[in-house]
C-alpha positions in Angstrom: 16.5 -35.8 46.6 14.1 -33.4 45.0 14.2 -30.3 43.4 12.6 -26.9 44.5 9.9 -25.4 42.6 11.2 -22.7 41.0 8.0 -21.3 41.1 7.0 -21.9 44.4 7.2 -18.8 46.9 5.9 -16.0 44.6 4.7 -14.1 47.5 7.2 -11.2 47.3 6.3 -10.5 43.6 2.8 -9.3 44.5 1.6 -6.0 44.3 1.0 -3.6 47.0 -1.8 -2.1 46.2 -3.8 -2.0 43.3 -3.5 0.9 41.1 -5.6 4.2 40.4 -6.6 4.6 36.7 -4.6 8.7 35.8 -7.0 10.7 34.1 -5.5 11.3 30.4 -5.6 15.4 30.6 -3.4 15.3 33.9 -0.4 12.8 31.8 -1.0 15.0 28.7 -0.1 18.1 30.9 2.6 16.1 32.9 4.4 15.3 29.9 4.0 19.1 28.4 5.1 20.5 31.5 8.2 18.2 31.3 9.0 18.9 27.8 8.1 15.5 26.0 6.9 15.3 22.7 3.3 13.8 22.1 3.3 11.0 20.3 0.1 11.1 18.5 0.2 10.4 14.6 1.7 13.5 13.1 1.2 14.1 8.9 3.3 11.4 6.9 5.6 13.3 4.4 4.2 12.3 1.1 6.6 9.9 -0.4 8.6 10.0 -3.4 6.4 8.4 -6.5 7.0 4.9 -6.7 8.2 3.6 -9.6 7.2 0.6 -11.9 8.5 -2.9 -11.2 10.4 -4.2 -13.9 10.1 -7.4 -14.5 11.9 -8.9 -17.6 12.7 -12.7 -18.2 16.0 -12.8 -19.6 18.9 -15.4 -19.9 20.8 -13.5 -16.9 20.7 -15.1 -13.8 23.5 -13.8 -12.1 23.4 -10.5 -9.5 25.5 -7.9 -8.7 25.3 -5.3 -6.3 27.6 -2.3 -6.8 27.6 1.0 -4.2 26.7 4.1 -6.4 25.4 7.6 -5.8 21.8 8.5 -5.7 22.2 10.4 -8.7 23.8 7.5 -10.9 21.4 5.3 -9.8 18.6 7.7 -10.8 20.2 8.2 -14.1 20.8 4.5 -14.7 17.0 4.0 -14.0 15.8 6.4 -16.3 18.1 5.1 -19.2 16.2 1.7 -18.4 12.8 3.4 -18.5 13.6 5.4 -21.1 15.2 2.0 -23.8 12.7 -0.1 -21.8 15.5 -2.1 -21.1 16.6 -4.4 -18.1 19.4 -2.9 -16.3 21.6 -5.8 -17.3 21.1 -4.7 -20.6 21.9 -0.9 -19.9 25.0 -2.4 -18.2 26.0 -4.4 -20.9 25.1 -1.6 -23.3 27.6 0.9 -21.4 29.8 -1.8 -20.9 30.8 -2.5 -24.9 31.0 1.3 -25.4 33.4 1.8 -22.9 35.2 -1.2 -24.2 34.4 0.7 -27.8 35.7 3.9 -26.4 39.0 2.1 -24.9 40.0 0.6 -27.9 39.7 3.8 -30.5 41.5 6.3 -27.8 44.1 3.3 -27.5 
């Protein structure tokens, strides 16, 4: 017994007829006529700055990843920046004064 070639009779997979080369003008008009968007390179919107990695070897070597709002997490970084702190020790820092805060309003 032997097997068929799988790639044997190929015949029916060959082209018609070779193909014209389209002029680019006529499929740039063809495609404004029909209402699609070009898709040439278009002006970049100019990124937000980027900021500074921060790199700081500390004992912590645990993560956590917490869902927050843009605009805590923008705050959060600038407290960083601005102690020149890690953000472990921002957390930690709010961390003991809400503890702080708990235990003199309790």
């Amino acid at each position: 017994m032997s097997r068929a070639n799988p790639f044997g009779d190929l015949d029916d997979f060959a082209p018609e007829s070779p193909s014209r080369p389209v002029a680019a003008e006529a499929i740039d008009q063809l495609a404004q006529a029909s209402g699609f968007p070009s898709r040439k390179a278009q002006a970049a919107p100019s990124p937000a700055p980027a900021r500074q990695p921060r790199r700081h070897t500390t004992g912590r070597n645990r993560q956590i990843n917490i869902k927050a709002t843009e605009e805590t997490i923008t705050a959060l970084y600038a407290i960083a920046d601005d102690m020149g702190l890690p953000l472990g020790a921002v957390l930690e820092q709010a961390l003991a004064a809400l503890a702080e805060k708990q235990k003199s309003g309790a």
